[in-house]
VMD Tcl script that builds the backbone (N, CA, C; Angstrom):
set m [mol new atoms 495]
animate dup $m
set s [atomselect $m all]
$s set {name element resname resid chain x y z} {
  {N N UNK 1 A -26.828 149.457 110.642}
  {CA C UNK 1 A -26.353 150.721 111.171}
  {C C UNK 1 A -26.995 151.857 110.385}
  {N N UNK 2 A -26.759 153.103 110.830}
  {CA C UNK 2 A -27.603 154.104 110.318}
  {C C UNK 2 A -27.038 155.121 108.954}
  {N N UNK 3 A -27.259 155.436 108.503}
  {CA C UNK 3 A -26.531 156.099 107.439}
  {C C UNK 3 A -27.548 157.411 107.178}
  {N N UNK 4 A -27.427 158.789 106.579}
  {CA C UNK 4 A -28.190 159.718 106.691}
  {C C UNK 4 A -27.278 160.709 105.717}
  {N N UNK 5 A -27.600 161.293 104.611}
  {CA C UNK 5 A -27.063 162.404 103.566}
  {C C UNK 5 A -26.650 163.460 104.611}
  {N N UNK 6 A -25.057 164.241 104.624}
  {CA C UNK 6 A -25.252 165.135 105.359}
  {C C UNK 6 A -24.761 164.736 106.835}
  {N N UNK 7 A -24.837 163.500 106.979}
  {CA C UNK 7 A -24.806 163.621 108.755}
  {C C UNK 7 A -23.862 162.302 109.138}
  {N N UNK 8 A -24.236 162.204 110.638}
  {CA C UNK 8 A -22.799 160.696 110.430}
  {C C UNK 8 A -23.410 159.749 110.695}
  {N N UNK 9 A -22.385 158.890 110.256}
  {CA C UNK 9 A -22.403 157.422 109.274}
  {C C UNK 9 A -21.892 156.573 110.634}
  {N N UNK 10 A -23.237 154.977 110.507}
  {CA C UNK 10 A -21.844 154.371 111.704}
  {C C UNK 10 A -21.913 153.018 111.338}
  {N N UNK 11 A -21.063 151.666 111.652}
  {CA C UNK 11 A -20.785 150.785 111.066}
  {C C UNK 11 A -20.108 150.249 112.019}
  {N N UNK 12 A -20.365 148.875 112.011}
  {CA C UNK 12 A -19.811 148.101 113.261}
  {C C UNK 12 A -18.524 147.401 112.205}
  {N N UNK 13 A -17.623 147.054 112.742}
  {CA C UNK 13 A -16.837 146.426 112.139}
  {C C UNK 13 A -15.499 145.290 113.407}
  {N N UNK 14 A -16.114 144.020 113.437}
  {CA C UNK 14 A -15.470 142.957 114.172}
  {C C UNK 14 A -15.837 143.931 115.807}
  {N N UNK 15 A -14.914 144.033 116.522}
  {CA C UNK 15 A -15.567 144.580 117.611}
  {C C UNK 15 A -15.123 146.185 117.985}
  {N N UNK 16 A -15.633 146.800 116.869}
  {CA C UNK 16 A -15.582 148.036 116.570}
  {C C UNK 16 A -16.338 148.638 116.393}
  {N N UNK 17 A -17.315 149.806 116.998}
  {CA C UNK 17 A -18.409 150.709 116.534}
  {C C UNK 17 A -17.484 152.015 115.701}
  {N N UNK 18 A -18.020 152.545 114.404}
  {CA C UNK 18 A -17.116 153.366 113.774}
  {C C UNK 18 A -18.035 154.485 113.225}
  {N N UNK 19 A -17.631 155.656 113.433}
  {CA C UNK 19 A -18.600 156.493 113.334}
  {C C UNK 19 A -17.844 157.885 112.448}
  {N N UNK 20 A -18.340 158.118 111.574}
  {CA C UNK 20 A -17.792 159.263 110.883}
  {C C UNK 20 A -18.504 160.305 110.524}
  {N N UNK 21 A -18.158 161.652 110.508}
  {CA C UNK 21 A -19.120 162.686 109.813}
  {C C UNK 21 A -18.163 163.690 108.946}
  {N N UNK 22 A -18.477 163.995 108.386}
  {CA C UNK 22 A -17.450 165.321 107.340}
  {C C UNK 22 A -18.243 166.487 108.026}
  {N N UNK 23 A -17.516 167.191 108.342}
  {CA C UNK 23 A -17.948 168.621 108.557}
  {C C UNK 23 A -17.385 169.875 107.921}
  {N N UNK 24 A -18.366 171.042 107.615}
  {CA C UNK 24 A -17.784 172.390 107.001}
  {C C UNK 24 A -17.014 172.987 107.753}
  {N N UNK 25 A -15.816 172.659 107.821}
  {CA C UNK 25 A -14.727 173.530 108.839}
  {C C UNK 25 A -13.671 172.663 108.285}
  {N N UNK 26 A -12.414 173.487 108.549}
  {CA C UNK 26 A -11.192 173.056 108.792}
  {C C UNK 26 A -10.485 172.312 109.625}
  {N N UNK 27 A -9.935 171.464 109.161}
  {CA C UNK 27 A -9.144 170.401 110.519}
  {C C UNK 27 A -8.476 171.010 111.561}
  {N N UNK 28 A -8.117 171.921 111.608}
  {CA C UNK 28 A -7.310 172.369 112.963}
  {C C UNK 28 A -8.398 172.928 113.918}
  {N N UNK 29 A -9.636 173.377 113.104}
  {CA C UNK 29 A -10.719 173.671 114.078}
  {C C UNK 29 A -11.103 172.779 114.429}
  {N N UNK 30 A -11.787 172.111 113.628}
  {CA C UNK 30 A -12.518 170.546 114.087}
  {C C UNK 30 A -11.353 170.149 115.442}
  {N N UNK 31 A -10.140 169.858 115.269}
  {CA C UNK 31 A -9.145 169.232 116.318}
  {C C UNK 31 A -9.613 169.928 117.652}
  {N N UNK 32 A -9.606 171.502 117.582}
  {CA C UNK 32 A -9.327 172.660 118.928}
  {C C UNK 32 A -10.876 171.814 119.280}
  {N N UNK 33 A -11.981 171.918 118.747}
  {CA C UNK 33 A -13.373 172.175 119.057}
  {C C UNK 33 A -13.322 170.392 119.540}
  {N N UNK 34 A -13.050 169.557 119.390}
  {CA C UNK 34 A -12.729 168.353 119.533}
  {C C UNK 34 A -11.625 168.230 120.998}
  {N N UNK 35 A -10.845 168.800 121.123}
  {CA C UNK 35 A -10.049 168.603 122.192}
  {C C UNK 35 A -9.305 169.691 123.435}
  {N N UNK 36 A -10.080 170.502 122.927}
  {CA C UNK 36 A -9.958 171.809 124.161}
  {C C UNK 36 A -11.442 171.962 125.075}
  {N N UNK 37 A -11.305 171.848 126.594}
  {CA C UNK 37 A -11.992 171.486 127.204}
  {C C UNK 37 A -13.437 173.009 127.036}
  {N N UNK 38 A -12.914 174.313 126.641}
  {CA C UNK 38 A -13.764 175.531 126.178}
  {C C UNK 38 A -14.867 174.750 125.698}
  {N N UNK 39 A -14.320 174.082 124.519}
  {CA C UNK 39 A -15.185 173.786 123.256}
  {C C UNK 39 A -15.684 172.623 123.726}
  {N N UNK 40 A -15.310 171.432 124.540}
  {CA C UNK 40 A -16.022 170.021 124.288}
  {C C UNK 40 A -17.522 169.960 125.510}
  {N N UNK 41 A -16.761 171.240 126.399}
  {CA C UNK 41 A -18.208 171.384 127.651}
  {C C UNK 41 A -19.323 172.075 127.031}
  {N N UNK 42 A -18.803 172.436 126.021}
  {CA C UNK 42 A -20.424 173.165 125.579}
  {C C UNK 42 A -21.051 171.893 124.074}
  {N N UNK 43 A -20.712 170.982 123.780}
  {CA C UNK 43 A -20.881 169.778 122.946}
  {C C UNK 43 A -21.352 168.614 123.619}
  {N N UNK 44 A -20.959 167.814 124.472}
  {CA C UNK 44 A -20.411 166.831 124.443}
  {C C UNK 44 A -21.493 166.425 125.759}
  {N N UNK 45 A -21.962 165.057 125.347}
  {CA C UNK 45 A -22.690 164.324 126.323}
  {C C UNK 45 A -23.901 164.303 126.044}
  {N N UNK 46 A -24.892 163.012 126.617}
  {CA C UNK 46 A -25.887 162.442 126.332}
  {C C UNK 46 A -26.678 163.140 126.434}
  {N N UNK 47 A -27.691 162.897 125.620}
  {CA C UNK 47 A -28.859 163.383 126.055}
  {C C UNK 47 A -29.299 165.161 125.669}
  {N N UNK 48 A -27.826 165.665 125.246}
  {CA C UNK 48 A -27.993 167.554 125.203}
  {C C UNK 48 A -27.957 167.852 126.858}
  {N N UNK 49 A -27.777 166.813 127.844}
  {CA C UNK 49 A -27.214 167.631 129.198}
  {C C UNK 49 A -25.926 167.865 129.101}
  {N N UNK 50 A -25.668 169.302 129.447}
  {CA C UNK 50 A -24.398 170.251 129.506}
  {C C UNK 50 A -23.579 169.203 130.452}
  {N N UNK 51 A -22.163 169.076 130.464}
  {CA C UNK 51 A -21.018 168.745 130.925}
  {C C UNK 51 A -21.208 169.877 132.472}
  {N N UNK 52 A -20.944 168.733 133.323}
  {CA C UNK 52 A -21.049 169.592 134.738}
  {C C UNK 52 A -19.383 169.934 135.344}
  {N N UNK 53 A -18.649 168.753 134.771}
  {CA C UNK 53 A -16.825 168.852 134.679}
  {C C UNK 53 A -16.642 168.707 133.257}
  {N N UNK 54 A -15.618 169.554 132.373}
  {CA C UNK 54 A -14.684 168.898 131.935}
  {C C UNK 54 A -13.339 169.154 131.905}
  {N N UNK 55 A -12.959 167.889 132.133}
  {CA C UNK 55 A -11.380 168.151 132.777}
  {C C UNK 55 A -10.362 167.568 131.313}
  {N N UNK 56 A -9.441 168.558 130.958}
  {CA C UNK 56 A -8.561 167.507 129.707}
  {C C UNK 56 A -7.044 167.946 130.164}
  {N N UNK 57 A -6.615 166.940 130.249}
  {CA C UNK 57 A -4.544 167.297 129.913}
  {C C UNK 57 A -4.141 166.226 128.836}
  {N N UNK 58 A -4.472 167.310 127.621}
  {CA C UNK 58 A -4.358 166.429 126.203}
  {C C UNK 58 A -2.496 166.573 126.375}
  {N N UNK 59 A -2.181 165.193 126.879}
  {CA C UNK 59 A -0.552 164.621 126.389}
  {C C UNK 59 A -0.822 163.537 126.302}
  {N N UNK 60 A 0.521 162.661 125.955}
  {CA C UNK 60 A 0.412 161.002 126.450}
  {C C UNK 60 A 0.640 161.260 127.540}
  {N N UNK 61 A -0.294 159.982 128.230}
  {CA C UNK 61 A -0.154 159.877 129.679}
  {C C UNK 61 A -1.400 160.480 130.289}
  {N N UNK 62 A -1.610 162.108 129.784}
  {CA C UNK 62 A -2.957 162.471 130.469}
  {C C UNK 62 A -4.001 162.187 130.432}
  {N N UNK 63 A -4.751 162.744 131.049}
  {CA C UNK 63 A -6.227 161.955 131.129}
  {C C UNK 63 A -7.244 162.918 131.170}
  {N N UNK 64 A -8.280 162.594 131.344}
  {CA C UNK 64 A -9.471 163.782 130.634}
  {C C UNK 64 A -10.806 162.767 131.616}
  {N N UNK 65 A -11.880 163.825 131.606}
  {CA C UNK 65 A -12.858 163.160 133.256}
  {C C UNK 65 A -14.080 164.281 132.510}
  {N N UNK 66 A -15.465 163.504 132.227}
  {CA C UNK 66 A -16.455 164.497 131.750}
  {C C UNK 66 A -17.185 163.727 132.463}
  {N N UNK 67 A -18.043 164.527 133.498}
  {CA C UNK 67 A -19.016 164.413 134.267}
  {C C UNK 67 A -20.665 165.239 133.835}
  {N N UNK 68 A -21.527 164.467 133.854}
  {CA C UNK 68 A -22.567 164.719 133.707}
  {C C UNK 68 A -23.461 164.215 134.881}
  {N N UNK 69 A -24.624 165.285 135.006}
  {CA C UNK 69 A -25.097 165.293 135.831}
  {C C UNK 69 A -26.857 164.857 135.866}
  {N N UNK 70 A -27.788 164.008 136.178}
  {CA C UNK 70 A -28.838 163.341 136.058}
  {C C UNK 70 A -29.656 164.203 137.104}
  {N N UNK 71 A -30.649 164.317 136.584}
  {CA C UNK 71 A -31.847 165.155 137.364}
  {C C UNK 71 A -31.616 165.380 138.710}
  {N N UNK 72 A -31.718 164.412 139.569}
  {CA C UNK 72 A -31.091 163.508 140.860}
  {C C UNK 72 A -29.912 164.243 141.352}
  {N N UNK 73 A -29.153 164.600 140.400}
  {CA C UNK 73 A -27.675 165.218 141.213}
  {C C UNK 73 A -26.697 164.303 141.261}
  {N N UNK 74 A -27.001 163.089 140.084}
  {CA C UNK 74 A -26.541 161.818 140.459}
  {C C UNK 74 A -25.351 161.994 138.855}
  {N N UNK 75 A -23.983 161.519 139.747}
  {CA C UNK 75 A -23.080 161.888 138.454}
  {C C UNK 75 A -22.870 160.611 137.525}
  {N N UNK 76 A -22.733 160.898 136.580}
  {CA C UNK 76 A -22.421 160.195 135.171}
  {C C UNK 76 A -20.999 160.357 134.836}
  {N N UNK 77 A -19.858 160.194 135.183}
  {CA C UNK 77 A -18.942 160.331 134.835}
  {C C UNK 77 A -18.094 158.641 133.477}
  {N N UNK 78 A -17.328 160.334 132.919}
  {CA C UNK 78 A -16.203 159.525 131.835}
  {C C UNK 78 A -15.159 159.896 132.203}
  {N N UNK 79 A -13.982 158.543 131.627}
  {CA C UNK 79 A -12.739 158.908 132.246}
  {C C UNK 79 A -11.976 158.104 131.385}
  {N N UNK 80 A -11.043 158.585 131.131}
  {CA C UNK 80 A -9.701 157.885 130.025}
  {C C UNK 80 A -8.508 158.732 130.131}
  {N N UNK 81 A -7.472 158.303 129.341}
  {CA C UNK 81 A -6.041 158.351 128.760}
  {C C UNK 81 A -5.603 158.440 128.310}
  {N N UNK 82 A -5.076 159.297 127.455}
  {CA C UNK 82 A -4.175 159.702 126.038}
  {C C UNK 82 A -2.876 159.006 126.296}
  {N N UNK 83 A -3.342 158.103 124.921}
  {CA C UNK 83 A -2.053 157.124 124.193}
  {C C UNK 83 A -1.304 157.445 123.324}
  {N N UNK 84 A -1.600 158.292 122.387}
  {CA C UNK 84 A -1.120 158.925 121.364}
  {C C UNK 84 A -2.097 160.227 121.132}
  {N N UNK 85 A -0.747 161.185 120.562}
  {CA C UNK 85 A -1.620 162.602 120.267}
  {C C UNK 85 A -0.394 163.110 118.774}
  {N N UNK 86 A -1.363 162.954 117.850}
  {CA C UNK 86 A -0.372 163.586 116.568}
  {C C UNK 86 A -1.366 164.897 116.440}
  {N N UNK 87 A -1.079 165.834 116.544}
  {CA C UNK 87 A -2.256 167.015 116.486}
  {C C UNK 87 A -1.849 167.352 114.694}
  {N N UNK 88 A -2.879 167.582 114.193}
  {CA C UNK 88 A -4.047 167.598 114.015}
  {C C UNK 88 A -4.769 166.282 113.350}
  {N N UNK 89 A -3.703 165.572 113.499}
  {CA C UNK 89 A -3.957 163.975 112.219}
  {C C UNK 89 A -5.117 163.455 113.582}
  {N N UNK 90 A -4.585 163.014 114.331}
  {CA C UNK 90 A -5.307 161.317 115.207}
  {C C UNK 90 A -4.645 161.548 116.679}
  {N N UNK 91 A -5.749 160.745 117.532}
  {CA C UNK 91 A -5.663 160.477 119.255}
  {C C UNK 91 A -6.275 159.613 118.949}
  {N N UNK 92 A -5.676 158.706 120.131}
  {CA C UNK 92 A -5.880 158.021 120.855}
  {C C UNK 92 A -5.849 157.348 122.008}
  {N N UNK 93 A -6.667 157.079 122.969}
  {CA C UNK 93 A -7.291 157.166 123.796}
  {C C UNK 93 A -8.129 155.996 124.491}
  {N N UNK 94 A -8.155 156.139 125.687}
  {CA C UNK 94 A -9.306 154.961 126.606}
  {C C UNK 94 A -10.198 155.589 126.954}
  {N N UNK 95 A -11.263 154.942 127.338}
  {CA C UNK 95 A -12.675 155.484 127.987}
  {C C UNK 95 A -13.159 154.852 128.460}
  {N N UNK 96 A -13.796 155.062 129.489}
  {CA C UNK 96 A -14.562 154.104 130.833}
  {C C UNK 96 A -15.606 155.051 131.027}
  {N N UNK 97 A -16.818 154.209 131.423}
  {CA C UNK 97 A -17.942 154.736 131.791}
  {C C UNK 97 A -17.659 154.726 133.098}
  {N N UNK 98 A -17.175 155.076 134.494}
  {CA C UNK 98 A -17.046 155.040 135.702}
  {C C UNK 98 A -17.778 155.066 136.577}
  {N N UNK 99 A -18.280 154.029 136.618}
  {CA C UNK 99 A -19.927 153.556 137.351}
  {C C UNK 99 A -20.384 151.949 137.130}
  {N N UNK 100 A -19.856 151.303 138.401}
  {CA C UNK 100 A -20.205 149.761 138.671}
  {C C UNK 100 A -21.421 149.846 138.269}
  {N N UNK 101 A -21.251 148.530 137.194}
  {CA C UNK 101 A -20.692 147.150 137.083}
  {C C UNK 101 A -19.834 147.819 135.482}
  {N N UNK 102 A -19.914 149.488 134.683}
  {CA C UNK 102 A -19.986 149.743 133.713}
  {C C UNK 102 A -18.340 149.520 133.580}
  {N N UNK 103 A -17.696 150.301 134.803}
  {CA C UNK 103 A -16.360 150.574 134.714}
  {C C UNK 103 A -14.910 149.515 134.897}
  {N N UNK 104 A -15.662 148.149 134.381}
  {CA C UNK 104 A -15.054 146.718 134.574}
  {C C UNK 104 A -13.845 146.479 133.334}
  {N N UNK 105 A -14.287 147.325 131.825}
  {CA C UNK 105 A -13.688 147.549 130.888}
  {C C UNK 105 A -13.592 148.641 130.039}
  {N N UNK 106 A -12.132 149.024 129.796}
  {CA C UNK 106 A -12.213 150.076 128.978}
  {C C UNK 106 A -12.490 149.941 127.589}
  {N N UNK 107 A -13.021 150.861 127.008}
  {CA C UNK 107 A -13.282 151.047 125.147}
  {C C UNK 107 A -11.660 151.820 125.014}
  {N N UNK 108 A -10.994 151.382 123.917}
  {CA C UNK 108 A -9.858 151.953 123.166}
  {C C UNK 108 A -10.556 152.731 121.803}
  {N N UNK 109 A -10.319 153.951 121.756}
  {CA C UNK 109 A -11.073 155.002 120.913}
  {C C UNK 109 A -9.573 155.476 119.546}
  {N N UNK 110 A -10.057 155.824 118.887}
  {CA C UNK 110 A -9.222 155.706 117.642}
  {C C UNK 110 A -9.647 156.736 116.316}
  {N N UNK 111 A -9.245 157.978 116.889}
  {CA C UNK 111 A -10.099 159.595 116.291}
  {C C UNK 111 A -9.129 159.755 115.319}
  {N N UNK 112 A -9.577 160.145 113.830}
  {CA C UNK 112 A -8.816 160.800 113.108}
  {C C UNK 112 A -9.429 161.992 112.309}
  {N N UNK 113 A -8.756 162.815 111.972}
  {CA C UNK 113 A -8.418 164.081 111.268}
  {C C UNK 113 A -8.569 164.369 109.888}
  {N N UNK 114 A -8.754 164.393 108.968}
  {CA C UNK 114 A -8.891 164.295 107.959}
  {C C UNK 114 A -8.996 165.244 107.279}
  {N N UNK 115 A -8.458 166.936 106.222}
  {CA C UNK 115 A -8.366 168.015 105.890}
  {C C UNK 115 A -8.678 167.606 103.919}
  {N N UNK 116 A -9.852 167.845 103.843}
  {CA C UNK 116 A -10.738 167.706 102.725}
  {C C UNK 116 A -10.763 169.069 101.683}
  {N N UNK 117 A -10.840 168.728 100.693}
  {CA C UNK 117 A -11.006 169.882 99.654}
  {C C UNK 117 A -11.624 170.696 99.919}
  {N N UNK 118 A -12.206 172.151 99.958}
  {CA C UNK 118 A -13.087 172.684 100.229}
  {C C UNK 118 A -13.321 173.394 101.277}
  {N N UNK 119 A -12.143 173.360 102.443}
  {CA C UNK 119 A -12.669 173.641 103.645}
  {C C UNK 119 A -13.120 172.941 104.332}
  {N N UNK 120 A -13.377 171.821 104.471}
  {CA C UNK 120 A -13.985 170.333 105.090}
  {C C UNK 120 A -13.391 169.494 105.401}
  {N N UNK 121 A -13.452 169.044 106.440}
  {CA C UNK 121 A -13.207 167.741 107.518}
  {C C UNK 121 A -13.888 166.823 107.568}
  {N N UNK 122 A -13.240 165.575 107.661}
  {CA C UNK 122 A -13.714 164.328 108.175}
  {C C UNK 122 A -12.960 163.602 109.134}
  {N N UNK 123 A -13.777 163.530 110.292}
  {CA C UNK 123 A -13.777 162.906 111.364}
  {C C UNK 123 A -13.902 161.419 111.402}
  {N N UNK 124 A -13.225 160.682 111.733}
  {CA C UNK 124 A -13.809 159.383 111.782}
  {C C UNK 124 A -13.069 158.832 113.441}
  {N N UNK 125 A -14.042 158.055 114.113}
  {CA C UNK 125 A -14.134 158.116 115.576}
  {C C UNK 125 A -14.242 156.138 115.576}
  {N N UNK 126 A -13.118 155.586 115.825}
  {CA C UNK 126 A -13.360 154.156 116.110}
  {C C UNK 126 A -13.453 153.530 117.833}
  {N N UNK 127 A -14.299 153.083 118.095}
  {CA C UNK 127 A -14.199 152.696 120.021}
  {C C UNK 127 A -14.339 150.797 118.729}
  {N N UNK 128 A -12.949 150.684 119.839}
  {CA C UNK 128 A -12.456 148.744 120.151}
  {C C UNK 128 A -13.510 148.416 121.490}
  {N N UNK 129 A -14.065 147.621 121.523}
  {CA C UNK 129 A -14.315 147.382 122.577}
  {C C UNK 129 A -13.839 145.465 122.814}
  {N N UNK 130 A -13.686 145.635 124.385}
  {CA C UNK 130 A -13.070 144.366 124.487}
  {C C UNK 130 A -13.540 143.048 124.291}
  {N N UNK 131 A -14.779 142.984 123.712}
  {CA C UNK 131 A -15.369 141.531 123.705}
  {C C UNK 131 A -16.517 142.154 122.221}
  {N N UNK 132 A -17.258 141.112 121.808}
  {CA C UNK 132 A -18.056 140.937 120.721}
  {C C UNK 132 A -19.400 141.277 121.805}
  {N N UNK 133 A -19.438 140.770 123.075}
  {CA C UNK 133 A -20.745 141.102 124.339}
  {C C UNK 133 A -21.058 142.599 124.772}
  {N N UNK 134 A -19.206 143.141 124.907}
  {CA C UNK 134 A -19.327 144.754 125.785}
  {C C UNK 134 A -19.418 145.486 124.256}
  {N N UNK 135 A -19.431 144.965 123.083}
  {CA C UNK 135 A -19.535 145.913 121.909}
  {C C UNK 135 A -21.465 145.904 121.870}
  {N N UNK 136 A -22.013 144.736 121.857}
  {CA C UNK 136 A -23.346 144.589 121.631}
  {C C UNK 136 A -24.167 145.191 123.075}
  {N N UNK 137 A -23.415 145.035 124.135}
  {CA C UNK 137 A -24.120 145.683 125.272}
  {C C UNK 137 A -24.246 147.073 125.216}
  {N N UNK 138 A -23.691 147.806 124.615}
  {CA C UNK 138 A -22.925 149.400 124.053}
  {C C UNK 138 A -23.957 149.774 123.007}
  {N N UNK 139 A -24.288 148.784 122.484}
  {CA C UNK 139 A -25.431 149.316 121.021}
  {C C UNK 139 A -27.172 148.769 121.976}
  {N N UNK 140 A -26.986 148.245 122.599}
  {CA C UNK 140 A -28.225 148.183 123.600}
  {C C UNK 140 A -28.768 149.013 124.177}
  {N N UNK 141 A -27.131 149.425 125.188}
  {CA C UNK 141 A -27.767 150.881 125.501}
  {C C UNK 141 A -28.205 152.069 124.538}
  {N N UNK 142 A -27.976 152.136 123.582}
  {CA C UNK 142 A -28.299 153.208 123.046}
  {C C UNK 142 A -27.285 154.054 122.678}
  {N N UNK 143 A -25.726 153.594 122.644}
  {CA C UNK 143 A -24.381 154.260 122.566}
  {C C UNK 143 A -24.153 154.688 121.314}
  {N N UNK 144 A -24.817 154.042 120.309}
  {CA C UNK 144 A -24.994 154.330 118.276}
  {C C UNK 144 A -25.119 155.940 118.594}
  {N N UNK 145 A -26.768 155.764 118.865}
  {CA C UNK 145 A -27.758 156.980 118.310}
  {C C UNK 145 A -27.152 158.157 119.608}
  {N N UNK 146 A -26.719 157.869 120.791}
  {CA C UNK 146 A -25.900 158.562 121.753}
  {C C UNK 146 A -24.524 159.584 120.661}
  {N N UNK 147 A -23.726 158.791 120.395}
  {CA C UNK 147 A -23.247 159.228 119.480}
  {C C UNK 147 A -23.125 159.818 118.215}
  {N N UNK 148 A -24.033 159.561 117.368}
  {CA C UNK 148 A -24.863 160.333 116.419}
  {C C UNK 148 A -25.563 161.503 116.711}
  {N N UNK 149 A -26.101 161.430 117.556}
  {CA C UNK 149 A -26.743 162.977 118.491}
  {C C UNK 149 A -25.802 164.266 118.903}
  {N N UNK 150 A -24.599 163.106 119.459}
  {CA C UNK 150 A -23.482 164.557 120.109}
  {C C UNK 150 A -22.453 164.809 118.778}
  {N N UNK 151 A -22.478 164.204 117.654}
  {CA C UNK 151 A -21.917 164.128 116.246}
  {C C UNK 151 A -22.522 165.032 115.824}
  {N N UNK 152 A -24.001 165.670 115.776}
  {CA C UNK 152 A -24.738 166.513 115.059}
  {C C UNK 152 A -24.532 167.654 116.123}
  {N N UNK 153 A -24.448 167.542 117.411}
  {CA C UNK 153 A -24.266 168.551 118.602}
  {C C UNK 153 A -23.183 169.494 118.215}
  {N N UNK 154 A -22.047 168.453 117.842}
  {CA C UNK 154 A -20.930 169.048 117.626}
  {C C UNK 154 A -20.861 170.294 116.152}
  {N N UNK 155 A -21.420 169.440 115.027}
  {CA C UNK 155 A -21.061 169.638 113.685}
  {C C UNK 155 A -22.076 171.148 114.057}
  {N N UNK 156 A -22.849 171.584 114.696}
  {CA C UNK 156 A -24.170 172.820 115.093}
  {C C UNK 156 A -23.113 173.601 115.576}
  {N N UNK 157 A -22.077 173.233 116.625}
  {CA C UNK 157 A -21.107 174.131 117.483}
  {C C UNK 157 A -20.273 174.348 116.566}
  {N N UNK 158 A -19.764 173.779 115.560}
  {CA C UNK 158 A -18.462 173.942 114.808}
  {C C UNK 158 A -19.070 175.095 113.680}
  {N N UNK 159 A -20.019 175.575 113.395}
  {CA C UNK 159 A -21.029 176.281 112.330}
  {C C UNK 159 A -20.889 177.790 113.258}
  {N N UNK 160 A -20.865 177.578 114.555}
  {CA C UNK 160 A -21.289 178.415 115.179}
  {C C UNK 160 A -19.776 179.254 115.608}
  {N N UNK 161 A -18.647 178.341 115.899}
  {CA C UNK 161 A -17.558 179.035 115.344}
  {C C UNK 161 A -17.258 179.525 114.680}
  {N N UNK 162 A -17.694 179.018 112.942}
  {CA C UNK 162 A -17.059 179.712 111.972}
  {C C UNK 162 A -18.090 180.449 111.661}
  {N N UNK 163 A -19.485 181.566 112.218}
  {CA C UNK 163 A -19.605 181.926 111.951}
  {C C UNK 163 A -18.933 183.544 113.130}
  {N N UNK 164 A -18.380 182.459 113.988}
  {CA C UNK 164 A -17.609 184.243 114.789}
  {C C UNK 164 A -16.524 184.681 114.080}
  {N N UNK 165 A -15.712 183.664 113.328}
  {CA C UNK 165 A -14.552 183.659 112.842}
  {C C UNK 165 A -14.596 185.138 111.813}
}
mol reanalyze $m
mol bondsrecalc $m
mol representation Tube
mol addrep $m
């Protein structure tokens, strides 16, 4: 797995991809910029293509839908469920890639919060996935460095807050 001074860290663990970054901000920002739909459409998704939906009703029970859009006009959609919400500690959450043969199993996601000396956060982001196959099919595609990309996407947007602040 990849490791980098500065940036995030990821580590497979049994059938777990685990991904962490510390960032210069405060946990209640990191949380808003993390789970208010303002902040995650201008972050979030492969590639640096902008979010064409994003939809969130952060409760238990609600669900959240980020659509991306492929040259084509052809949608990429995500879709999950809030299982738990302790604001500002940890969520958790399902996620489906929603697109046969992808949307056969969900990933169980496992975000926490973390309020560091200094003004600094650490994030740490766990996806369960249901088999030792749909975890290795996930690092095939390219879901690591996918994630590491919108990890640095984010930590650029969160800089860019606190410098309106």
């Amino acid at each position: 797995m990849s490791q980098q001074a500065n940036k995030a860290t990821t580590r497979v663990e049994g059938q777990a991809l685990i991904i962490e970054r510390i960032f210069e901000a405060p946990r209640e920002l990191v949380w808003d910029a993390w789970t208010k739909p303002e902040h995650v459409s201008r972050w979030w998704g492969h590639g640096g293509v902008p979010l064409h939906a994003c939809e969130i009703d952060l409760r238990v029970g609600g669900t959240y839908r980020y659509v991306q859009l492929g040259p084509d006009g052809t949608e990429f959609p995500i879709i999950g469920t809030y299982r738990e919400i302790v604001k500002p500690e940890r969520l958790n959450y399902t996620m489906i890639f929603d697109v046969a043969p992808y949307n056969e199993h969900e990933s169980v996601i496992f975000d926490s919060f973390e309020q560091l000396e200094g003004g600094k956060s650490k994030l740490t982001m766990r996806t369960e996935y249901v088999s030792a196959e749909a975890l290795q099919g996930s690092l095939a595609s390219g879901a690591e460095q996918g994630a590491i990309a919108s990890m640095e996407r984010y930590a650029e947007y969160l800089a860019k807050l606190q410098q309106e602040v």
